[in-house]
N, C-alpha and C positions, 0 to 999 in steps of 0.2 A: 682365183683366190680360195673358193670354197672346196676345189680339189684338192690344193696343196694343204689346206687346214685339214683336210678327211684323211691324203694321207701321212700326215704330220703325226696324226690322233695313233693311227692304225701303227704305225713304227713306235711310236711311244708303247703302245699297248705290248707289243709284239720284246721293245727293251727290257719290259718289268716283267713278262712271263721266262724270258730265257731263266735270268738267276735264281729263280723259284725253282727250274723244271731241274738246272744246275742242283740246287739241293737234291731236291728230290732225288735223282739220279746218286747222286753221292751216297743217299741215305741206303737208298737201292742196293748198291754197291758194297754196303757195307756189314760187316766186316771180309775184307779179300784176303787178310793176312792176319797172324794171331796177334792178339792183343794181352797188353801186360797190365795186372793190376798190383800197384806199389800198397803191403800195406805195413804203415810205420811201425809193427809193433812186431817181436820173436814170433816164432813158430809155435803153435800150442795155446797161445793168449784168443780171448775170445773174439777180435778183428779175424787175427788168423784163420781161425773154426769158421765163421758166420761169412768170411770171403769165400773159402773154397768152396764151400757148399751150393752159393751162386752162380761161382765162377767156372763147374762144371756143367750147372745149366744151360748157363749160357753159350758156353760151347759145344754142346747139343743140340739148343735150338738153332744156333748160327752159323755151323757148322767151319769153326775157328777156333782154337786153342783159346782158351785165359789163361793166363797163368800167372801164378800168383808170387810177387819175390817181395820177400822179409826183408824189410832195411829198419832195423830198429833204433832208437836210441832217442836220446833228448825227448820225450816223452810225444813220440812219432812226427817231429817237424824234420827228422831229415828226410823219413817219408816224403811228406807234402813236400818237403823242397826240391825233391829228385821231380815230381808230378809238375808243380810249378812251373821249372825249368823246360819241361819236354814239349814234344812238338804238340798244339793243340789240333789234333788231325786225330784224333778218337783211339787211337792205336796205346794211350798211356792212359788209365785211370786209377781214378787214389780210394782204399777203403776208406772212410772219413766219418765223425762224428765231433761227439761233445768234447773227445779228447782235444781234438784240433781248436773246437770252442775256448778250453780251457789253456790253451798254450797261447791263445791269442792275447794274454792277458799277463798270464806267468813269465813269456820271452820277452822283453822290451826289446831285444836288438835282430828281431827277426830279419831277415832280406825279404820274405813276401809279408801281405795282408792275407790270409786264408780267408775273407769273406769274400774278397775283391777279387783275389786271382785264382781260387777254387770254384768252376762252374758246380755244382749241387747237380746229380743225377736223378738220384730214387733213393728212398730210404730202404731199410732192409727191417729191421726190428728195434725194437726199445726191453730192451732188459734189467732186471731190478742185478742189483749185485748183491751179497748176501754175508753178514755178518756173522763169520766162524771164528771159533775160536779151538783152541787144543782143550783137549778133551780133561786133561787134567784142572784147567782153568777152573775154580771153586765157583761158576754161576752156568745158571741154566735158562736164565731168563735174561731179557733186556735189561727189566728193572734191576735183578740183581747183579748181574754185569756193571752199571751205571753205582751202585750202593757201593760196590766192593773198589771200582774205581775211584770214588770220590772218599771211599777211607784209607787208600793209598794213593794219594797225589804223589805223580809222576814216578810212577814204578809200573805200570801196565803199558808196556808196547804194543803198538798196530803197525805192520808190515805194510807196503805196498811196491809197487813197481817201478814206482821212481816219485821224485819228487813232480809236482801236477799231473799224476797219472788219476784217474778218473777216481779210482780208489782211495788217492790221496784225498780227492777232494770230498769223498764220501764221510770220508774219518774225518775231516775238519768242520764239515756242515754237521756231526754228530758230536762235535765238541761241543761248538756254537750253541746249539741246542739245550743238549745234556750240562752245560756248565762242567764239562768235567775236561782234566786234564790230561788228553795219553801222548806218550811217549812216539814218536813217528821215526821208522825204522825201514827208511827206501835200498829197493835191491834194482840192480838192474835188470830188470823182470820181472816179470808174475812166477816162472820155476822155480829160481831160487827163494822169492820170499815164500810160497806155498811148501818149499822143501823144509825151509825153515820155523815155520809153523809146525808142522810137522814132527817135527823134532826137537819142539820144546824151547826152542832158541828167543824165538817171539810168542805172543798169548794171540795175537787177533792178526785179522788180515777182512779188510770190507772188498772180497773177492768178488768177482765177474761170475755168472753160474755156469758158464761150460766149465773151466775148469776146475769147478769144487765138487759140481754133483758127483762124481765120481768117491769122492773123499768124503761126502757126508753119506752117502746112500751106503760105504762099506762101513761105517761109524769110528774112520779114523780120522772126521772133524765133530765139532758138537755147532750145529746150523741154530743160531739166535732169533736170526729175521730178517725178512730183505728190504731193500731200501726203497722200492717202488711204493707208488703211492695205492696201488691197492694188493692184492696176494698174489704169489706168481702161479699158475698154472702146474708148475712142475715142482712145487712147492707148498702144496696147499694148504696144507698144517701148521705154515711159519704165518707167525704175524707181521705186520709193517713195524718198522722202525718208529713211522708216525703214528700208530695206536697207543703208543708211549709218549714218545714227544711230536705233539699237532705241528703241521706244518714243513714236518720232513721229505724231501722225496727227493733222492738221486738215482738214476737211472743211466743207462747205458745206452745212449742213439744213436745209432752206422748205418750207413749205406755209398751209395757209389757218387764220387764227383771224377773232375775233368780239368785241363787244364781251361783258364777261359779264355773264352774268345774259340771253341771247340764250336764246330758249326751247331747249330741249332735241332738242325735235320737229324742230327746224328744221336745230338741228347736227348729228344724225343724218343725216337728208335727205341735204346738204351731205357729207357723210364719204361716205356709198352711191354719191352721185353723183363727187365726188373720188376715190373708189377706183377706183368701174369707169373714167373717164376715166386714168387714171394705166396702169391696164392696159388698153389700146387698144393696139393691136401698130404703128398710125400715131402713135401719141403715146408710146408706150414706145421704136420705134424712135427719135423724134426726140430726146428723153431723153436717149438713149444717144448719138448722135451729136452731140450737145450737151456729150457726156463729164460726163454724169450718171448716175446708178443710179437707175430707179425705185423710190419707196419708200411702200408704201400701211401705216396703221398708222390707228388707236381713237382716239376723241378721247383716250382715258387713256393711251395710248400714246406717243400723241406730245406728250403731258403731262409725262408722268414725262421722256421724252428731252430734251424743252426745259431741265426742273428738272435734270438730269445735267449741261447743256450748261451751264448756269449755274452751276453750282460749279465744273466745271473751266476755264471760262474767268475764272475771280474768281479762281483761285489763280493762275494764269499770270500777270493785271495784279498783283496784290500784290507777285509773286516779283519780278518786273520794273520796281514804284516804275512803273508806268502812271498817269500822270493827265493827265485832258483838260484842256488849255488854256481 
């Protein structure tokens, strides 16, 4: 009796080590073939930018292709839905942030859950986005931006890239605030509404800062402030939005998810590797010049932030009757 109990114990033991070494081995294994990352948003937009820049690392360290394909539109859910859909076998991952936070709330008639069926990898940065306006616009400041707006209700337009684009949401938490009324002017884009600013069409756009810095460093935008809760790094001269009005802060959160139920082994891997990439003093400097913050976090980590990032962007569309066309 007491051999068959000892080797009863030792088979048991021996069951629960295979599917471990199984991982393990997988993770080993991994990547054998190139892997695709879906990011919801055009070419040029600040996902776009802040993907590739990883996503060559990682094919470096890994010695596998990333490669990165643009499926834009609906404010990046058919992104995630192509991610959703695909095999969870690590070969498919989604650029993801607060955008996704904020569609979870804007779509009522989604086919997935993005908390539930998007595994959370690593984060990548938190970026302020940055209130420009055309240069002809008669303010130079926040405050007078805000005076000259509230002595023309509803004739100052803000541009964004669609309706719950992150931007969107920026300009309605800066209504909210400000008491003041603008006018909301969605392109499908960040190019076209930036072109359009540009050329006088629209006064404002609460843009992403990869693709402004360019346009305010030649000084054909005029840079207000940005929206993070403290100064950007690549920006040091702009004040916050909330130095004006307490309590403001919209930002810009991305990094890498999965489809779930993607093995574990795998997402770890992927987190080790997205971290140390993130802290690279060549990719941390770019970051930053990018007027981004590098931000390395836990799959659980950047779990629970997404799950924060979705409540407070679900009360902001409520308080403001937000709904997609």
């Amino acid at each position: 009796m007491m051999l068959a109990r000892r080797t009863f114990l030792r088979l048991a033991a021996s069951a629960a080590v295979v599917p471990a070494l199984a991982r393990t081995a997988r993770a080993d294994a991994y990547p054998s073939r190139p892997v695709r990352i879906i990011v919801g948003f055009a070419a040029g937009s600040a996902s776009d930018i802040l993907s590739r820049l990883v996503a060559q690392s990682l094919a470096d360290r890994l010695g596998h292709p990333f490669i990165v394909e643009n499926h834009g539109g609906a404010g990046g859910t058919l992104g995630a839905e192509m991610a959703v859909r695909a095999p969870a076998d690590g070969y498919t991952l989604l650029y993801c942030g607060n955008a996704d936070a904020v569609s979870a709330t804007m779509y009522d008639k989604l086919s997935y859950n993005f908390l539930r069926d998007i595994a959370p990898i690593a984060s990548v940065a938190r970026g302020p986005l940055v209130l420009v306006i055309n240069p002809a616009f008669p303010a130079k400041t926040v405050p007078e931006f805000i005076a000259y707006t509230k002595a023309n209700p509803g004739k100052v337009t803000f541009a964004s890239p669609g309706v719950g684009s992150v931007a969107h949401m920026a300009g309605a938490l800066f209504m909210a605030k400000a008491g003041v009324k603008l006018v909301h002017v969605p392109y499908r884009g960040l190019g076209p509404a930036m072109s359009d600013l540009l050329g006088g069409q629209v006064q404002a756009i609460f843009s992403t800062t990869p693709p402004a810095m360019g346009h305010i460093k030649a000084g054909r935008l005029r840079a207000l402030a940005v929206t993070s809760a403290t100064r950007s790094a690549a920006l040091p001269d702009l004040p916050t939005i909330g130095d004006f009005l307490p309590g403001y802060e919209a930002s810009l959160l991305s990094g890498f998810g999965a489809p779930a139920r993607t093995p574990a082994a795998i997402v770890d891997k992927l987190n080790e590797e997205i971290n140390a990439i993130v802290a690279e003093p060549t990719v941390k400097a770019r970051l930053i010049d990018l007027g981004n913050t590098p931000v390395t976090m836990t799959p659980a980590e950047f779990a629970k932030t997404l799950a924060e990032e979705t409540e407070k962007w679900a009360q902001v569309i409520r308080d403001a009757g937000i709904k997609h066309a």
